[in-house]
C-alpha positions in Angstrom: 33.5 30.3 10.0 36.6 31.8 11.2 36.9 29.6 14.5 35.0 26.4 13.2 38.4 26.9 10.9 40.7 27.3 13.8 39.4 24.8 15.6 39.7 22.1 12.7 43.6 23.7 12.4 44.3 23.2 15.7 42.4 19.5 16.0 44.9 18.5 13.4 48.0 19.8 15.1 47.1 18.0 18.0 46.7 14.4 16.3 49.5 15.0 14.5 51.8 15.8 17.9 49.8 12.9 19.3 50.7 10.4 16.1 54.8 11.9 16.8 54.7 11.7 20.3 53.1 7.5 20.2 56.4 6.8 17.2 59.0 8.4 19.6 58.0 6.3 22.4 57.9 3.1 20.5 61.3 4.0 18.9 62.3 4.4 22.7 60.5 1.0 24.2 60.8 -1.9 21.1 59.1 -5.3 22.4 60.9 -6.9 25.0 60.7 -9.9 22.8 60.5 -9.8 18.8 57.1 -11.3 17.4 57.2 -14.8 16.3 55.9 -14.8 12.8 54.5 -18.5 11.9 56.2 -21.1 9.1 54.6 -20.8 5.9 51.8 -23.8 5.3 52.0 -25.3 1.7 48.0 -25.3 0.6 48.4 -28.5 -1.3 51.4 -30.7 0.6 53.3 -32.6 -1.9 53.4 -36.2 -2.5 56.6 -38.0 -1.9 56.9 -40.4 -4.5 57.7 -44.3 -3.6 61.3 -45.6 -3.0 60.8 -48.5 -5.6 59.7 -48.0 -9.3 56.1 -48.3 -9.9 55.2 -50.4 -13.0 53.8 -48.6 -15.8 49.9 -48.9 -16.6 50.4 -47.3 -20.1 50.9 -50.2 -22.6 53.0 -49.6 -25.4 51.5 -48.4 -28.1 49.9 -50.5 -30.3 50.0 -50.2 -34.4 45.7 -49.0 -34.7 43.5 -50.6 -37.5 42.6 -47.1 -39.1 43.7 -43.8 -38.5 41.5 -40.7 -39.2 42.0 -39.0 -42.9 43.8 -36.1 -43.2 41.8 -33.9 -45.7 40.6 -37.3 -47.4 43.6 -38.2 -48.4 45.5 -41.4 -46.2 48.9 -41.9 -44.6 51.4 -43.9 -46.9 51.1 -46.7 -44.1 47.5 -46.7 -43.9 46.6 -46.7 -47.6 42.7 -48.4 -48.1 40.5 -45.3 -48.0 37.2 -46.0 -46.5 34.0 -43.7 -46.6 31.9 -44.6 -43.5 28.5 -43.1 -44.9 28.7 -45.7 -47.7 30.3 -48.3 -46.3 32.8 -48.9 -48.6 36.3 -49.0 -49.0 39.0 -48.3 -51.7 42.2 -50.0 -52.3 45.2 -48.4 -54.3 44.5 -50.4 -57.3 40.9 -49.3 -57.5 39.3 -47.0 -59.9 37.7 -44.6 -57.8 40.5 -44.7 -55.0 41.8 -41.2 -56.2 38.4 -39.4 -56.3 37.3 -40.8 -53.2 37.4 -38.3 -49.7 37.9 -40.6 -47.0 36.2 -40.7 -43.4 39.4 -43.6 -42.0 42.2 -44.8 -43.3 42.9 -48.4 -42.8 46.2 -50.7 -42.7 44.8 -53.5 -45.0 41.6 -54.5 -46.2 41.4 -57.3 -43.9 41.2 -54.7 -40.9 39.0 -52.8 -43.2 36.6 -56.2 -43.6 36.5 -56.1 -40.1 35.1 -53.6 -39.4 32.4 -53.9 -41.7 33.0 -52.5 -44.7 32.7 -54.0 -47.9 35.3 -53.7 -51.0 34.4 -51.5 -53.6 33.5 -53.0 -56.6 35.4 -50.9 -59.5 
């Protein structure tokens, strides 16, 4: 056990003089010519935009003929309530217009018409 010990000991001294002896010798003799270490390649190459102006494809927005209710309740600009699963809708003025949970909320009831609802009749 003794030598297999010694030897291991003195298997490492000589890699380690070996590991020394090859850093010496390259501190001594550098490269004759410094490695040339490529330009960076982008993965995804930008676009360059155009020189003139494009013209927009998004229209202006347009004023919509319902909006979705908030909690059933309606937007002060979209005030005809309208449940979809009856197809009916509600005006201000109506009786049932404060009880009623709405599903859209439409700008007038023409728009409301349109879309094939019918008025209320209360």
């Amino acid at each position: 056990m003794r030598r297999l010990l010694g030897f291991i000991g003195r298997l490492i001294g000589l890699a380690t003089a070996v590991a020394a002896g090859a850093g010496v010798w390259r501190l001594l003799n550098p490269a004759s010519e410094p490695a040339e270490i490529p330009a960076a390649v982008p993965l995804f190459p930008r676009k360059q935009a155009p020189d003139k102006e494009r013209p927009s494809t998004i229209d202006e927005p347009k004023s919509a003929a319902w909006v979705p209710a908030v909690d059933g309740a309606c937007p002060v600009d979209y005030p005809i309530k309208a449940k979809h699963s009856s197809e009916i809708f509600h005006s201000p003025d109506g009786a049932s217009y404060e009880r009623t949970a709405a599903d859209r909320c439409y700008r007038d009831a023409e728009a409301a018409e349109a879309d094939g609802l019918r008025p209320a009749k209360r």
